[in-house]
N, C-alpha and C positions, 0 to 999 in steps of 0.2 A: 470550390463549392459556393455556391448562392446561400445567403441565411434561409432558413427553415422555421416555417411556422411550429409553433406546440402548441399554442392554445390560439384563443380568437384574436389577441393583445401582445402577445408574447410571444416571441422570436430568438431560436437559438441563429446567433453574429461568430461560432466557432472557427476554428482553421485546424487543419492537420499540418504535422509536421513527419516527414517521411527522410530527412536529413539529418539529426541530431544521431550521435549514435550513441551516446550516454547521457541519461536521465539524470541533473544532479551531479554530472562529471564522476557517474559512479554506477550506475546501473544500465545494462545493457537494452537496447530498444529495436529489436531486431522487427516489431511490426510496427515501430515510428510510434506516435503518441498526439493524444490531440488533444488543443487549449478550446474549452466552452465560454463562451460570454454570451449572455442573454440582455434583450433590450423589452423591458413592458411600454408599448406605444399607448400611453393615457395620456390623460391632461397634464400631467407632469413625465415627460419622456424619460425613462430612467434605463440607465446602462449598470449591469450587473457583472465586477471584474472585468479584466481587458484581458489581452495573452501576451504572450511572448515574443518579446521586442523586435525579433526581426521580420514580424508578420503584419508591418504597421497596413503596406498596399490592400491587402486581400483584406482584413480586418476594417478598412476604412470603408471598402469598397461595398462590403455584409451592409456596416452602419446606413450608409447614404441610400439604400436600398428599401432601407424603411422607412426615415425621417426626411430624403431626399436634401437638396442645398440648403434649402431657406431655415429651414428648422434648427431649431440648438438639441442640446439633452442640460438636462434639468438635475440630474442627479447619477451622480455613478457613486453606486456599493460598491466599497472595498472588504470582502468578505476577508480577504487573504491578502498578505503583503508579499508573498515568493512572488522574487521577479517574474514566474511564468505566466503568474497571473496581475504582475502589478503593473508589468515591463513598460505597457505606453501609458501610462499616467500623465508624465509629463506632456506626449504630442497629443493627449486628449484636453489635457488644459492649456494648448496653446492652439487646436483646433476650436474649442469651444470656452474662451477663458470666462465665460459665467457658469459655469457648472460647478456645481458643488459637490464635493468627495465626503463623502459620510461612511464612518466609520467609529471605531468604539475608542476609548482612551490610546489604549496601546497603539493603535492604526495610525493616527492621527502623530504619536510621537516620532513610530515608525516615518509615516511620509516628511517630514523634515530630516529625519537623520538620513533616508535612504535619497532623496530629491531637493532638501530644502524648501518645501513647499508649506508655507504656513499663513495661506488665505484662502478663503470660500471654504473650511474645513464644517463639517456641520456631526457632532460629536452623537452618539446612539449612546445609550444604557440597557441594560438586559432588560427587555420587556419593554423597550419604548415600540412606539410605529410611526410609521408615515404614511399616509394618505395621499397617493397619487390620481386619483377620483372614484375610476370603478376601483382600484386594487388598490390593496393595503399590503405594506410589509412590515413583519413584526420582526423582531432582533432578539438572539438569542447568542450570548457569550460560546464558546464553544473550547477554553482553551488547553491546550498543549494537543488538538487534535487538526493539525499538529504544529502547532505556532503557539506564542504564547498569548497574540492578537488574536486568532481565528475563532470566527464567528458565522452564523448562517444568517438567513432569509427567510421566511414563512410567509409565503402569499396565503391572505385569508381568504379573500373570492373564490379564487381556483383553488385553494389548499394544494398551494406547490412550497415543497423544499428546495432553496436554494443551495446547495450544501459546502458549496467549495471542495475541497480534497475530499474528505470523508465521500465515500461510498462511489469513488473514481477507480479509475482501471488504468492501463498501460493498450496501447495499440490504437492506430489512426479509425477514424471512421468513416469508412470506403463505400462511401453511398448511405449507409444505415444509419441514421440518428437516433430509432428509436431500441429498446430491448423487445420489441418485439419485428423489426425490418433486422436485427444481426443473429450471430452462432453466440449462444450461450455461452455454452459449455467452454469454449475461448473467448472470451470476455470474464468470463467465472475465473477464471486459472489467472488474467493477464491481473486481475480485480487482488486475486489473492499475491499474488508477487509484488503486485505494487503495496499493499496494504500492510504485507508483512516485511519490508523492508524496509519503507518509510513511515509508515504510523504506529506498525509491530508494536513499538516502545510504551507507546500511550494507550494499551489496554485499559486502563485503569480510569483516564481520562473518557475513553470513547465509553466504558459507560457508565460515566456523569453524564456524558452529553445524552446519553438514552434516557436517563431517569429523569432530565431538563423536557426531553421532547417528547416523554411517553403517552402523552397526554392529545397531541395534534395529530388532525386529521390528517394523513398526509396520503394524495391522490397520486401526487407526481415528484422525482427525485432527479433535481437536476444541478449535476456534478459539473465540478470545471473540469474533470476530463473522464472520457470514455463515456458512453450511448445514457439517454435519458429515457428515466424509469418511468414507463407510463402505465405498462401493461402488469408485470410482477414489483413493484416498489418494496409488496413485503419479502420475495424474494432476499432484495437486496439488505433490507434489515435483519432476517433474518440472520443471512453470513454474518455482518458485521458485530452483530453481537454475538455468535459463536465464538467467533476469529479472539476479538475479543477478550474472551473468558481464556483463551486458549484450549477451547475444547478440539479435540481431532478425533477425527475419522479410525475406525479399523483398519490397519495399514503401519506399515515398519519401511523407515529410509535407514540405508547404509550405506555411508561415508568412509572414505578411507583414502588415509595419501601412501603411496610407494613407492619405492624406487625401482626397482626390478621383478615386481611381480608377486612377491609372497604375500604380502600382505593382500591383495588383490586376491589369491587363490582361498583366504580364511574368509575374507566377504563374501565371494562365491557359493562359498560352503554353509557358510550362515544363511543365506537367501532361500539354499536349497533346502534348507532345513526349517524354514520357517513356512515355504510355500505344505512342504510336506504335511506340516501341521493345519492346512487349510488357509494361509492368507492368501489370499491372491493379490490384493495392494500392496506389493513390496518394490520399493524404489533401490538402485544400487548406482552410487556415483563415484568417481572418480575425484577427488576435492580438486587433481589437477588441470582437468579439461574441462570441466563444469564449470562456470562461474556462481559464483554465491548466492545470488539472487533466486536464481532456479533452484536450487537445492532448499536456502532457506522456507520458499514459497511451500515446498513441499511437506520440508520439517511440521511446518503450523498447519497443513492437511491432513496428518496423520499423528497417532498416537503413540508410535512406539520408534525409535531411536538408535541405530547401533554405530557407534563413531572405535573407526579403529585407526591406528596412525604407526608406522614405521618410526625408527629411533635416527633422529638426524641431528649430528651436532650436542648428541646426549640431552636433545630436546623433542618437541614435536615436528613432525614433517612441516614445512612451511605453511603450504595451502589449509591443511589442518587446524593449525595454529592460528591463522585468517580467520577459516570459518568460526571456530570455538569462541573467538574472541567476539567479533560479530553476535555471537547466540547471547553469548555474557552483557552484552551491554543492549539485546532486545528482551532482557527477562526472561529468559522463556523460561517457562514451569509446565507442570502438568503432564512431561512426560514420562514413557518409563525409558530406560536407555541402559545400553549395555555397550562395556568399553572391551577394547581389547588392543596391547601393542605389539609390538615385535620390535625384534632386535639383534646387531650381530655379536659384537663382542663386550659389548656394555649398552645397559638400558636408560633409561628415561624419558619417551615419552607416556608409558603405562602412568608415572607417575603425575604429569601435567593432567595427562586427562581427569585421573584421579581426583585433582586440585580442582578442575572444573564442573564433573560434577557435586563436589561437594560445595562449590559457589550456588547451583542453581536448584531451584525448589523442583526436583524432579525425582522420580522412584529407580534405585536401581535394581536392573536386572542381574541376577545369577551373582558371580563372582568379576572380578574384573580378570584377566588373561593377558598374561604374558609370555610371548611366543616365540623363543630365539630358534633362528635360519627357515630352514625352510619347513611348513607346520608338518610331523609327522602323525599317524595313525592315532597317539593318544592325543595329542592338542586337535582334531578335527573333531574327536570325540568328544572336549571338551567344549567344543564351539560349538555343535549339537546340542547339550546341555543347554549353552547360554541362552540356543536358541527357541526350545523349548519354554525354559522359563519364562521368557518375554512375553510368547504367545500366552500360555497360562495364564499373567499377570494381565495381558489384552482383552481378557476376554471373563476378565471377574465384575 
């Protein structure tokens, strides 16, 4: 792609990447993912984060498209230090070795530890600016969202958010740069998986950073990954401080690992029994063909929770045990959740579940259940119950 205008000054210099197949050596990227850099062409040429190291060609190619040969850049914002957004630092300081890297305490410590780079550093504090002629950028701390360096951008002229990760997505951008040239409702979803997998953790963090920015006009939101908010901006705030709070949607996911089936057959039945009750949001997965990511994304879309797990090794099913652990170390709270295990000749993963949610600030539903071999007539009945109760509790 050629860079793209946003404003009369400013220019999204991004790349898609359609190769990577784990985000983070950890998350699946089945629609690729793209790295955003923006350059404001003023009297001081200023470059806003770089991408990801193997994109120096195309990314050089954006640059020189605006500033052409002769020209330097003046200043690159370092909002974020993740190498996908820091990665050519270095061949931007030996393409243009008067450029100054501006960034806040921690950035600035970062760039020596991760490059060794400790000249033309130019240090920001919360609430300084710079004055590029027509545009000003004001600096706002932003951190564990999600780095302990991360920080945004506030053009005052244009009232644009520069935001680095905060209020980015998952999936390349295939023509559409703007939210209003792509499909929402897939960019909503990819928005929420990325969000709840990697910044999930920093609820509490994301909003400090809303009561720091509550205050700014903000016209336009522009992420270092996935499409620039020009047209719904509050949209995007909206989600975000949802997500958030950990508020969800009406709607029930249920989880479960098995080995042969039975366990599969009591989620079944729960589903059925909960649709019966009127939800129609009910997700049912597999924890073994599923990957984590999709599931979790889910979990923080809705409000209601049913994790059941097979007795393996007189613990949890493995995948189970994945996922739960995952949940544990993204906080999650606020939801209601109902356990149930199974088992053949000795139990205990009823009881791990047990342990977890009693780890996590969330309501339980009904009883917990415990199901040896294959569920008969009273345990379906009893899983009807459970599922009952849920709904009742969804809907107070």
């Amino acid at each position: 792609m050629e860079a793209v205008k946003v404003s009369e000054n400013v220019y999204w210099v991004g790349v898609n990447d359609r190769k990577l197949e784990l985000f983070e050596n950890l998350w699946p990227l089945p629609y690729g993912v793209a790295y955003n850099s923006y350059i404001i062409d003023d009297e001081k040429v200023t470059l806003i984060d770089t991408v990801e190291e193997g994109q120096l060609n195309q990314y050089m190619k954006e640059i020189k498209e605006i500033i052409g040969d002769n020209r330097g850049i003046d200043y690159l914002i370092v909002n974020h230090m993740e190498p996908d957004h820091s990665g050519l630092i270095e061949a931007l300081v030996k393409e243009f070795p008067n450029i100054k890297l501006v960034g806040n305490k921690k950035t600035i410590e970062m760039m020596e530890s991760f490059f060794g780079i400790t000249n033309n550093t130019y240090e920001v504090k919360e609430g300084d600016v710079i004055d590029l002629g027509k545009h000003r950028l004001k600096f706002y701390t932003t951190p564990m969202v999600h780095w302990p360096e991360s920080m945004v951008a506030y053009e005052e002229t244009e009232k644009m958010l520069f935001s680095s990760d905060a209020f980015g997505s998952f999936g390349t951008l295939d023509g559409g740069i703007f939210d209003d040239e792509v499909e929402l409702d897939f960019f909503e979803g990819e928005m929420r998986r990325y969000y709840s997998n990697i910044v999930g953790k920093y609820g509490g963090a994301v909003q400090r950073a809303f009561t720091k920015l509550k205050d700014l006009d903000i016209k336009r939101i522009c992420p270092s990954h996935g499409p620039i908010w020009r047209s719904y901006p509050e949209k995007v705030l909206e989600l975000y401080d949802k997500w958030s709070k950990y508020e969800g949607e009406e709607g029930v996911v249920i989880v479960y690992g098995t080995m042969y089936g039975n366990t599969a057959k009591i989620a079944e039945s729960i589903g059925r029994a909960i649709t019966q009750k009127g939800i129609k949001n009910v997700k049912i997965y597999d924890a073994s063909k599923t990957h984590s990511s999709f599931i979790i994304s889910d979990i923080w879309k809705y409000k209601g929770l049913i994790i059941g797990s097979s007795t393996y090794d007189a613990t949890l099913f493995p995948p189970v045990e994945s996922l739960i652990s995952k949940l544990q170390n993204k906080g999650i709270k606020n939801k209601i959740v109902g356990i149930f295990g199974t088992y053949g000749w000795s139990g205990g993963s009823l009881k791990k579940l047990k342990e977890f949610v009693n780890s996590i600030d969330c309501q339980l539903a009904y009883k917990p259940l415990d199901i040896k071999h294959s569920p008969n007539e009273s345990a379906i009945n009893e899983c009807i119950k459970l599922a009952e109760d849920l709904v009742n509790r969804l809907r107070k």
